[in-house]
C-alpha positions in Angstrom: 3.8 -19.2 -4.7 6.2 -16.5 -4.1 4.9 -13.9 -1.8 5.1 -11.1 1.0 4.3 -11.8 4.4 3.8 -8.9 6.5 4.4 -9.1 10.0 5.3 -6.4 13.1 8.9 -5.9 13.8 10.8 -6.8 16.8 10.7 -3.4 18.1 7.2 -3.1 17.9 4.5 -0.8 15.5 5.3 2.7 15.1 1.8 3.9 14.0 -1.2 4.0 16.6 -5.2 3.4 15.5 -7.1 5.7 13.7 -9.5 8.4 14.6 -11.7 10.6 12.6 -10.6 13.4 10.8 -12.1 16.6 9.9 -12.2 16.8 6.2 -9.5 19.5 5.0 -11.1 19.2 1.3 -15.1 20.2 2.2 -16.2 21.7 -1.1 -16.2 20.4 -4.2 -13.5 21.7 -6.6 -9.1 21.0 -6.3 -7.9 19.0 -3.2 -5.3 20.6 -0.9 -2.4 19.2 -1.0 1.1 18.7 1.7 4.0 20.2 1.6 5.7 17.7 -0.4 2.4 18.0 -3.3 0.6 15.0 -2.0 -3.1 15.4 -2.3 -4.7 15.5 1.6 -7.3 12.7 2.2 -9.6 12.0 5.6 -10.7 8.8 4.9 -9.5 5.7 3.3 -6.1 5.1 1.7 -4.2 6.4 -0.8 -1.2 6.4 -2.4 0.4 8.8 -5.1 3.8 8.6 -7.0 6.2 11.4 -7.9 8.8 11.5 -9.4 11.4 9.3 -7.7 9.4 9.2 -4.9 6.1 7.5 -3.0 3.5 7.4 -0.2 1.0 5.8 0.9 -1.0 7.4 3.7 -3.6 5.4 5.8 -6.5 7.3 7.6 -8.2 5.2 10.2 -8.3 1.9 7.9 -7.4 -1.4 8.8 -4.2 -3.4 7.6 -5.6 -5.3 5.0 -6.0 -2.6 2.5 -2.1 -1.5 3.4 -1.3 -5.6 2.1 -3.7 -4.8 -0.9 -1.4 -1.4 -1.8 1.8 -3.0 -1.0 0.7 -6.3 -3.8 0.0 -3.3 -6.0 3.3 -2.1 -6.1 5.2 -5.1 -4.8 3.4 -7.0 -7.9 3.4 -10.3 -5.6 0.7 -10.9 -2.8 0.8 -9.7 0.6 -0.1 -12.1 3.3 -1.1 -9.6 6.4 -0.3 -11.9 9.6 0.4 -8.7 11.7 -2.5 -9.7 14.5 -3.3 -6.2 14.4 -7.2 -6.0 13.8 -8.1 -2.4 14.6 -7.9 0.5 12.2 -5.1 2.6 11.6 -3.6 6.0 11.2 -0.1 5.9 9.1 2.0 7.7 6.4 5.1 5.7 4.9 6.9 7.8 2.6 9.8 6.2 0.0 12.1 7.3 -2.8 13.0 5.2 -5.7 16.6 3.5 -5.9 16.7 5.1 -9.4 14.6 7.9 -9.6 13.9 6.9 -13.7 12.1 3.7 -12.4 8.3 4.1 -11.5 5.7 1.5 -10.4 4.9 0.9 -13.8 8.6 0.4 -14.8 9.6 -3.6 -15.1 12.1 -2.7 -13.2 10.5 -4.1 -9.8 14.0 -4.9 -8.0 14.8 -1.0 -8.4 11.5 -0.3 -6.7 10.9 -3.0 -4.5 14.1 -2.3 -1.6 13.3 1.2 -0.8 9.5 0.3 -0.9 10.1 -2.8 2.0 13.2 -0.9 3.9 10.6 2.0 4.4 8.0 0.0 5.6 10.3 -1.4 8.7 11.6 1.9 9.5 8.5 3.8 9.5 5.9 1.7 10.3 7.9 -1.0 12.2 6.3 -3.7 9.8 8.5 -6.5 8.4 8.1 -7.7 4.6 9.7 -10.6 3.9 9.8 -12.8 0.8 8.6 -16.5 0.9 7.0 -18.8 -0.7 3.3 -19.2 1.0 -0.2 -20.9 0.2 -2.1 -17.7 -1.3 -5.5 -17.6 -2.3 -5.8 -17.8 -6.4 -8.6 -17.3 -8.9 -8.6 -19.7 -11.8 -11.0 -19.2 -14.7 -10.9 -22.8 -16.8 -13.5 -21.7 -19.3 -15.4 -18.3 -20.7 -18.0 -17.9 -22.9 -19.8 -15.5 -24.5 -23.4 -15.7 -24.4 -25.4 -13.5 -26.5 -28.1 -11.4 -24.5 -30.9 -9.4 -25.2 -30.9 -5.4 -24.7 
């Protein structure tokens, strides 16, 4: 089916592994955010959307969850065959082509070439379309079954 596979770019990754980070955000109540209004996270992966523009910011996790983001907003699977096994630190940043055009927008080809071009020339990552073997879930049959509370 039609796909992403992600893979490292000639010149090489341009993020290094992770490490652990003192939480900025140690009480309970609004989380700090950036500069440019991003919320500030420690651990995991996030993303947020503005408007007209994107990140995703990686704190000491491994590639596959990057793949699961990118499918997100890519809406076609990501095949992660980097090599790259250890977690990692990164922030890729993006605008839109047309600043009206979210992820939720069905305008996907509007979205999708700053999305990929960023990826390559921050994180040194290639995307590239193909058609590939990806895993699928089929559900042939579903019933109801009535159960007792």
């Amino acid at each position: 089916m039609p796909a992403y596979e992600l893979t490292v770019a000639r010149n090489g990754p341009k993020f290094h592994e992770g490490v652990p980070h003192d939480d900025p955000n140690p009480e309970p109540g609004p989380l700090k955010k950036d500069k440019d209004g991003f919320p500030i996270l420690t651990t995991g992966m996030s993303m947020a959307l503005g408007p007209g523009h994107g990140r995703i910011r990686s704190n000491n996790q491994p590639l596959a969850w990057f793949a699961h983001l990118l499918s997100q907003q890519l809406q076609a699977p990501v095949v992660d065959n980097t090599g790259l096994q250890a977690r990692y630190d990164f922030m890729v940043s993006w605008a839109f082509r047309n600043p009206g055009v979210s992820a939720t927008s069905d305008a996907v080809d509007e979205f999708q070439p700053a999305l990929t071009e960023a990826v390559q020339s921050q994180l040194g990552l290639k995307l590239a379309k193909k058609k590939m073997p990806v895993e699928v879930l089929v559900v042939d049959r579903l019933e109801r079954t009535p159960t007792e509370n």
